[in-house]
BALOKOL-634581 format. One record per residue (C-alpha): x, y, z. Coordinates in steps of 0.1 Angstrom, whole numbers, plus 5000, padded with zeros to 4 digits. Example, Ala and Ser with C-alpha at 12.3 -4.5 7.8 and 13.67 -1.06 7.14 Angstrom:
% BALOKOL-634581
512349555078/513749895071/
//
This chain:
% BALOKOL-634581
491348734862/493149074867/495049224846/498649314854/497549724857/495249614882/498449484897/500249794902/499650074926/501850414915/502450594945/501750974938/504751094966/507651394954/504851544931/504651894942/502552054918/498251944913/498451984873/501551794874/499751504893/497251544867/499351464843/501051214858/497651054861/496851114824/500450984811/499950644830/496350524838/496950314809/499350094826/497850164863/494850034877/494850214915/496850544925/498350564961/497950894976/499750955009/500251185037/502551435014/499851504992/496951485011/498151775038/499151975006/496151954986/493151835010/490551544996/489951704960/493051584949/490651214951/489251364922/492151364900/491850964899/488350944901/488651124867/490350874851/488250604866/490650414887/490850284920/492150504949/494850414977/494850645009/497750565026/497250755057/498150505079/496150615110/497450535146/495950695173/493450515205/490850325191/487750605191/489950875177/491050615146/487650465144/486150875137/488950865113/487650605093/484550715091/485451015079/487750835054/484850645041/482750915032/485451015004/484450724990/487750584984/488950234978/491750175004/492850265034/496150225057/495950175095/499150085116/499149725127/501149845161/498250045175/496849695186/493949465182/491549705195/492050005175/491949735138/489149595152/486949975163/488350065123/487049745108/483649805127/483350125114/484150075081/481649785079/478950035080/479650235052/477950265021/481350215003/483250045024/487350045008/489549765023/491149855057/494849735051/497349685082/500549805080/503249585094/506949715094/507850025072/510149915041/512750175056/513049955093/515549665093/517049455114/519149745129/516650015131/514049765149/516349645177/518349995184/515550265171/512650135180/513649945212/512049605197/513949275213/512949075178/514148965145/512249165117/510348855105/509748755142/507249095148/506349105111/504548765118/503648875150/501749225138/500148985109/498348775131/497049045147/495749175115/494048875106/493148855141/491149155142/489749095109/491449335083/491049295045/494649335045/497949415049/501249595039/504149455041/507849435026/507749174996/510748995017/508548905046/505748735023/507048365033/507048465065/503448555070/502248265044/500748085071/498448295086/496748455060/493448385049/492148315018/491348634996/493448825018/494749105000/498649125003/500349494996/504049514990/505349834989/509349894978/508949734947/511449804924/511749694885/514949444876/517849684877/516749974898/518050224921/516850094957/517050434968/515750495009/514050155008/516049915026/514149565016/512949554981/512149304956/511149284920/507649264906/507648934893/509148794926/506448994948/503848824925/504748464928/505248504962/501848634972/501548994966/498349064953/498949444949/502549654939/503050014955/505950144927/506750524934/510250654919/510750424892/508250544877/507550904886/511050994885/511650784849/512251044818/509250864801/506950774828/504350564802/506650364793/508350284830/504650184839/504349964805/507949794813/506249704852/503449564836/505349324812/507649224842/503449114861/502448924834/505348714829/505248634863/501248544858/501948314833/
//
């Protein structure tokens, strides 16, 4: 059974300095079980900034959310395997034939990390889908939509809002894994996220990993922020 650190994902975003990450790493791998590294701090530092979590022996998150055609992601992959990380973000809305050419090459590596789809970013609503993005739906309608295709195409996974885990309940498979990023402790500032929910809600509905960034990087005693996250995961596993 996991643990609740194995539950919780701290995003590694507004850190601008690498011995500041370091020590952000150091402060709170007790309490954290995978780090999420993303496009900010990938550009800045380049793939040995990996190293930093491999060093305290914990699971790594790229979140680079590739979208391109379907040879130029699949190359991207590949390369993304050979860091030897343990997962990796794709956009859902490139279609079923760029998942399916990143799931092919991923099958081939020698450490393969789960290829996670990402639905609809936690900062699109209702609003921003219809008049941004030019999208005749409700949120939940494409959320389910970009799901199936997903599952479809054979992903380990996907990323979506904690608010749309009803709605794409019934076409997940088992062992699926089920990101939900916007997650934000009882009481918190929601800040640019627009849907958000609570740990223990994201649990017990589904989630089977929490992406937490400000709460706890921003927090004046970032050990204990993590601690208080895990407390609110294992009530909810009880």
């Amino acid at each position: 059974m996991k643990t609740p650190a194995q539950y919780l994902a701290l995003a590694l975003d507004n850190i601008s300095g690498f011995e500041e990450l370091r020590a952000l790493i150091a402060e709170t791998s007790k309490h954290v079980g995978v780090y999420k590294l993303g496009l900010e701090q990938f550009t800045r530092f380049g793939p040995g900034v990996l190293d930093l979590v491999r060093e305290a022996d914990r699971k790594i998150f790229l979140d680079l959310k590739f979208h391109d055609i379907p040879n130029t992601v699949a190359k991207a992959v590949a390369s993304a395997c050979d860091l030897k990380i343990d997962y990796l973000t794709i956009h859902t809305q490139g279609g079923i034939e760029m998942m399916r050419a990143a799931m092919d090459v991923a099958k081939q590596a020698d450490h393969r990390p789960k290829i996670l789809g990402v639905t609809l970013l936690t900062s699109i609503n209702q609003n921003a889908l219809n008049n941004d993005l030019g999208v005749a739906s409700t949120t939940e309608k494409y959320v389910l939509h970009l799901a199936s295709n997903a599952v479809n195409s054979g992903l380990d996974g996907l990323v979506c809002s904690a608010n749309d885990l009803e709605t794409i309940k019934p076409v997940l498979k088992e062992g699926f894994e089920v990101v939900t990023p916007g997650i934000r402790p009882t009481g918190a500032a929601k800040d640019d996220q627009k849907r958000v929910a609570t740990p223990a809600w994201a649990i017990k509905n589904g989630s089977t990993l929490l992406v937490v960034g400000r709460p706890i990087t921003g927090a004046e005693n970032r050990a204990d922020a993590a601690a208080k996250i895990n407390l609110e995961i294992g009530e909810a596993l009880k």
